[in-house]
ROLOKE-555762 format. One record per residue (C-alpha): residue in three letters; x, y, z. Coordinates in steps of 0.5 Angstrom, whole numbers, padded with zeros to 4 digits, always signed. Layout:
ALAXYZ ...
end
This chain:
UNK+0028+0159+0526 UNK+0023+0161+0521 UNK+0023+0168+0524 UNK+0031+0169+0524 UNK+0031+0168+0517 UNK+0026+0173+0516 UNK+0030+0178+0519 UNK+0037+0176+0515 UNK+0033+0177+0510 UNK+0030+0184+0512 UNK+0037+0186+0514 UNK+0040+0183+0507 UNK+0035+0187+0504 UNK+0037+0194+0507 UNK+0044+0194+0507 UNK+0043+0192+0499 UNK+0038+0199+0499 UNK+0043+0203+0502 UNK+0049+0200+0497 UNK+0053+0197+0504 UNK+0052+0190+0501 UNK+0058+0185+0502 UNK+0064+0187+0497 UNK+0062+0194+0496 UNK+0069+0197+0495 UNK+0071+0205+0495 UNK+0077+0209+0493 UNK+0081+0213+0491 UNK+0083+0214+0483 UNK+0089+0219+0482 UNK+0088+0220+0473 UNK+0095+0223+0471 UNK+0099+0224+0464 UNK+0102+0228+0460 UNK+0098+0235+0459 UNK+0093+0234+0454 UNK+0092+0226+0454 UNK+0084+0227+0456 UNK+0084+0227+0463 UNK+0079+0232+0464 UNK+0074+0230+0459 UNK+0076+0222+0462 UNK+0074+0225+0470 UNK+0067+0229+0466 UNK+0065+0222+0462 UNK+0066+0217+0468 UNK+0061+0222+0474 UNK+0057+0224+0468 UNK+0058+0232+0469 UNK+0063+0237+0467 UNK+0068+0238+0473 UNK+0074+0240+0470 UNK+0074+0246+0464 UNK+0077+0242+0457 UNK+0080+0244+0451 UNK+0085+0242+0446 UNK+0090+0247+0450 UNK+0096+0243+0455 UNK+0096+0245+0462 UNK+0088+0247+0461 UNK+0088+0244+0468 UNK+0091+0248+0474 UNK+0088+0244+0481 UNK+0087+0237+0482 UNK+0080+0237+0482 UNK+0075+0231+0486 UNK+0069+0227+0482 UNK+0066+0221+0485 UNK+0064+0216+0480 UNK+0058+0212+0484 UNK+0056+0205+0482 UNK+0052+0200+0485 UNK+0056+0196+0488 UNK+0062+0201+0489 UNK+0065+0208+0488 UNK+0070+0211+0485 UNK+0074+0218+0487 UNK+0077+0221+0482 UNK+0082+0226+0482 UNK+0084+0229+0476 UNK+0090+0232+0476 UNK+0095+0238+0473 UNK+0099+0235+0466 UNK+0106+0232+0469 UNK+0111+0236+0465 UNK+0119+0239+0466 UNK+0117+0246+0469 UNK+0119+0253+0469 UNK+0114+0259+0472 UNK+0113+0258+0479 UNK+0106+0257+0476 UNK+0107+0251+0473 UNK+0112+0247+0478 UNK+0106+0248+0483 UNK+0101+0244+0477 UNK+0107+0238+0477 UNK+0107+0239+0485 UNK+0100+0238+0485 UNK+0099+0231+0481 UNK+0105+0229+0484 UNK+0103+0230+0491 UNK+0097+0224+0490 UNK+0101+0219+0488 UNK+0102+0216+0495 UNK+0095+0219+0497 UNK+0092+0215+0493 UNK+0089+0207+0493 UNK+0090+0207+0486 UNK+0092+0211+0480 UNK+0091+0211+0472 UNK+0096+0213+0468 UNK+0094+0216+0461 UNK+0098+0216+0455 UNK+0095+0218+0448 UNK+0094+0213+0443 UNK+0095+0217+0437 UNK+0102+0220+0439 UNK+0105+0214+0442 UNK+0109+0213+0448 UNK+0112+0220+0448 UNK+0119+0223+0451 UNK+0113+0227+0455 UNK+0109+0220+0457 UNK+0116+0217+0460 UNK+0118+0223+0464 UNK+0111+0222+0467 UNK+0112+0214+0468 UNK+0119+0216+0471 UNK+0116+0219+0477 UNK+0110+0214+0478 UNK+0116+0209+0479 UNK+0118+0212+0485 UNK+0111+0211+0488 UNK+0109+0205+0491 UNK+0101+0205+0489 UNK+0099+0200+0484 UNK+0099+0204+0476 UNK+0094+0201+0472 UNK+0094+0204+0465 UNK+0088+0207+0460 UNK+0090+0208+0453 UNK+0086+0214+0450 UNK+0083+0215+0444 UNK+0084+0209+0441 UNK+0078+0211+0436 UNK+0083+0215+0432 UNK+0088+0210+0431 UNK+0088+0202+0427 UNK+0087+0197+0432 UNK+0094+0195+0431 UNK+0097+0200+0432 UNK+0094+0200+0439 UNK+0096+0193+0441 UNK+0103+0194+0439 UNK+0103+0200+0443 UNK+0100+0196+0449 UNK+0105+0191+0448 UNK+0110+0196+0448 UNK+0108+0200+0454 UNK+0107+0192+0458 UNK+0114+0192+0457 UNK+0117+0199+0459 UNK+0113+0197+0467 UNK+0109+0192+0470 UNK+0100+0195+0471 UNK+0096+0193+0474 UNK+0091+0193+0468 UNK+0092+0196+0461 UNK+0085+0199+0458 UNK+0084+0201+0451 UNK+0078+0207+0451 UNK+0076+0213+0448 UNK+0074+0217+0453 UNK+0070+0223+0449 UNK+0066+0218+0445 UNK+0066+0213+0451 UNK+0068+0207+0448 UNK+0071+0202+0453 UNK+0068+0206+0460 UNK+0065+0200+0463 UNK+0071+0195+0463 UNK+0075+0202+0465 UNK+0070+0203+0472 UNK+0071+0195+0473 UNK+0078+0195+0473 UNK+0078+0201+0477 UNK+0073+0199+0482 UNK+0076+0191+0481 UNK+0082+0194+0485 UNK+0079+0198+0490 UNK+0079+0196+0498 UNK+0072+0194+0501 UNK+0069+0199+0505 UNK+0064+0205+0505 UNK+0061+0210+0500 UNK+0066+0217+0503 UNK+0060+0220+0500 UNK+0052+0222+0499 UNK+0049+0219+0492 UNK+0047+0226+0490 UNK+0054+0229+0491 UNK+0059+0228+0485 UNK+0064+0233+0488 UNK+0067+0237+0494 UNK+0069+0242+0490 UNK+0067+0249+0493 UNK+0062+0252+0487 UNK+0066+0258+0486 UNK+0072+0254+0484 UNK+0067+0251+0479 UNK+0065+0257+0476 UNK+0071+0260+0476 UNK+0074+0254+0471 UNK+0067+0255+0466 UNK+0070+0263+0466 UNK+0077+0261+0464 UNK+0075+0255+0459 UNK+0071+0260+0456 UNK+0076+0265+0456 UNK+0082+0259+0453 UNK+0076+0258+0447 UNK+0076+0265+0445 UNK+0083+0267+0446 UNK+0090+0265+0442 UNK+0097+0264+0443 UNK+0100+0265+0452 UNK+0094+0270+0454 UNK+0090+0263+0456 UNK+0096+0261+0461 UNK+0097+0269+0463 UNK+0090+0269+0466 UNK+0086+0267+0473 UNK+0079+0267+0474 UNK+0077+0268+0482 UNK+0070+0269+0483 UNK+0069+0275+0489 UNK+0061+0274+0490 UNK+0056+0268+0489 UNK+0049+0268+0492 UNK+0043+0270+0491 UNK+0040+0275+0487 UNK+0034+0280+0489 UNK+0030+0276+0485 UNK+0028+0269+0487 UNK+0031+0265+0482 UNK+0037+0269+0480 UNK+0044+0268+0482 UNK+0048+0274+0482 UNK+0056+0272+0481 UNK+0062+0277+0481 UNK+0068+0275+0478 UNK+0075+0278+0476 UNK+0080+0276+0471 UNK+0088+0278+0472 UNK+0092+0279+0467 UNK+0100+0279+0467 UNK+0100+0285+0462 UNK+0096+0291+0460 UNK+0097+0289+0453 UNK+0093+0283+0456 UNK+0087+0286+0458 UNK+0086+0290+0452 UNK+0085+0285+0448 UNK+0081+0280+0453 UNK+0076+0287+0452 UNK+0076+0287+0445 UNK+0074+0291+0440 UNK+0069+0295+0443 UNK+0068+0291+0449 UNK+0067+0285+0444 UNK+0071+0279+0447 UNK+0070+0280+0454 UNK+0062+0280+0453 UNK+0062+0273+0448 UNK+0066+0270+0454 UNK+0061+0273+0458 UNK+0055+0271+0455 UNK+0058+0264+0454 UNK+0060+0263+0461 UNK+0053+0265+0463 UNK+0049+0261+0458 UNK+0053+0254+0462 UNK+0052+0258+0468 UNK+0045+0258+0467 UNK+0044+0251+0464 UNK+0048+0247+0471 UNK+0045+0252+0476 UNK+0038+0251+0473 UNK+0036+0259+0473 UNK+0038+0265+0472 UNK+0045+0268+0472 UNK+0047+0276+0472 UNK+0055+0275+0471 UNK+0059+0280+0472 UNK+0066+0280+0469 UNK+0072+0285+0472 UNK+0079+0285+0469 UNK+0085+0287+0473 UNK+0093+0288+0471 UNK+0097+0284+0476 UNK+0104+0283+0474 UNK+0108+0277+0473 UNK+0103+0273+0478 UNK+0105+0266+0474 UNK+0111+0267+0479 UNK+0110+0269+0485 UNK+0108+0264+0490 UNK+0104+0269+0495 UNK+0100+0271+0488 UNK+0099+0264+0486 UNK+0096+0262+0493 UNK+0092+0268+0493 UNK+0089+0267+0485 UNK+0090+0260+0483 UNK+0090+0256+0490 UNK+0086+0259+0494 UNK+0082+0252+0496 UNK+0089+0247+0495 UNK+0092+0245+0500 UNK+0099+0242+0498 
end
C-alpha cells in the first residue's frame, strides 16, 4: 500500500512538472473592437512580447495575429484581430472578414471598448455582429486609467445592459492595470484539456510576417495622412549572413503611387533610411544579433482593391 501511494505521488509530481495537472485549461480567446481600442497593445501585454505592430492610427492591424499566454495552471491563445468597421476597399472588407471569421472558431471572445469614448456608434456596430455568434462575450473595458472611476461604472452599467457577457473587466492594457483578473477570467472560461503549445513558444506567426509588421509600424510612425494604409511591407528573403551572427532581411515596400514612393524616400533619401535604421535597431534587439536590412520601394497601382494583390502583398500566410 505504502508503495502505490509513493508512486501516485511520483506520478502526481510529474503531471504538475509538466503543467497537465487535474484542471489545467487551454483555449482560444478572439480579442475584437472597433479599430484602435487596444487590442494589440492588449495581445503584446498579455505574452509579454510584441507581436502586433501598435500605433495610435485605426486599422493599424491588417491580419489576425496568434499569441499564447502561458500560465501555471492553463493557457490562452489569443488572436488579435483586424478593427471591425463598415468597409469599403476591398482591403478593408478582407480586415472585418478576418476578425469576423474567428468568432465561431473560438472558445471565447473578448469584446473591447474604449473607456475614454464610451459606447460609440462604431462599438454597436461590432457588438451587432457578435450577437449572431453563439461564442460565450465577456467584455474588457479599456483604458480605464484616463477616466474618473464612475464614469467606468456607469459605463459598465450601460453596456450590461445593451448584452448579456460572460464577465465585464475593467483594465488598462498599456499600463497593465487589471491584467491579472483579465487572465483569470479568460482562462476561469476556458475548457480543460492540454497545452496546444510548447512553453517557449508565444506564437506561430512565420518570422517574415513579424518582421514585415515592425517595418510597416515603423513606416506609419513616421508617415502621415493615407500613405500609411496605401503601404505593404512583404519581406522577400531572411536568412543568415555570411558572417556568423548576422541576419541578412530583403524586404520591398509598395506603394499605390509614384507620388507615394517619393515621399517614403524622402528628401535625400532621408525617411526610408530613418524607417530603416528604426526597423533594424528592434530587429536587432528581438533576434539577439546583427541585422543588415535591405529596403526596396515599388509602385504598385490601386493594390488595396484588387483581391489577386491583396493575397499576394497582405494575405499571403492567412487563410480566410
Amino acid at each position: 500500500m505504502a508503495v502505490q501511494i509513493a508512486q501516485e505521488e511520483v506520478l502526481i509530481s510529474e503531471q504538475k512538472i509538466k503543467g497537465k495537472e487535474s484542471g489545467f485549461r487551454s483555449g482560444y480567446v478572439s480579442l475584437v473592437g472597433k479599430p484602435n481600442v487596444g487590442k494589440s497593445t492588449l495581445l503584446n501585454r498579455l505574452v509579454a512580447r510584441k507581436l502586433a505592430a501598435m500605433s495610435r492610427r485605426p486599422q493599424t492591424t491588417r491580419n489576425k495575429i496568434t499569441g499564447v499566454c502561458h500560465l501555471p495552471h492553463g493557457q490562452i491563445i489569443l488572436l488579435d484581430t483586424p478593427g471591425i468597421h463598415q468597409a469599403t476597399n476591398a482591403l478593408n472588407k478582407r480586415m472585418v472578414k478576418a476578425a469576423v471569421a474567428t468568432f465561431n472558431d473560438v472558445d471565447r471572445i473578448l469584446f473591447m471598448v474604449n473607456a475614454q469614448e464610451g459606447f460609440a456608434d462604431e462599438d454597436r456596430f461590432v457588438l451587432d455582429a457578435l450577437k449572431a455568434s453563439s461564442t460565450p462575450v465577456a467584455l474588457a473595458i479599456n483604458k480605464v486609467d484616463l477616466v474618473a472611476k464612475p464614469a467606468v461604472l456607469s459605463l459598465m452599467d450601460s453596456l450590461n445592459k445593451e448584452h448579456t457577457f460572460e464577465d465585464i473587466v475593467p483594465i488598462s492594457a498599456l499600463k497593465e492595470d487589471g491584467l491579472d483578473v483579465l487572465k483569470d477570467v479568460l482562462i476561469a472560461g476556458l475548457p480543460e484539456g492540454p497545452a496546444y503549445f510548447p512553453e517557449d513558444m508565444v506564437t506561430d506567426c512565420p518570422e517574415e510576417f513579424l518582421t514585415g509588421e515592425i517595418i510597416r509600424e515603423k513606416i506609419i510612425k513616421l508617415t502621415h495622412l493615407e500613405l500609411p494604409y496605401a503601404v505593404a511591407v512583404v519581406v522577400e528573403a531572411m536568412g543568415p549572413g555570411k558572417k556568423e551572427g548576422v541576419t541578412v532581411i530583403d524586404a520591398t515596400i509598395y506603394a499605390e503611387k509614384a507620388s507615394q514612393k517619393k515621399i517614403l524616400i524622402g528628401a535625400g533619401g532621408q525617411l526610408i533610411k530613418k524607417v530603416g535604421i528604426q526597423a533594424r535597431q528592434e530587429l536587432e534587439r528581438r533576434l539577439g544579433g546583427k541585422v543588415v536590412l535591405k529596403l526596396f520601394i515599388k509602385v504598385k497601382p490601386a493594390w488595396r482593391d484588387n483581391v489577386r494583390t491583396l493575397n499576394e502583398l497582405v494575405y499571403t500566410h492567412d487563410s480566410n
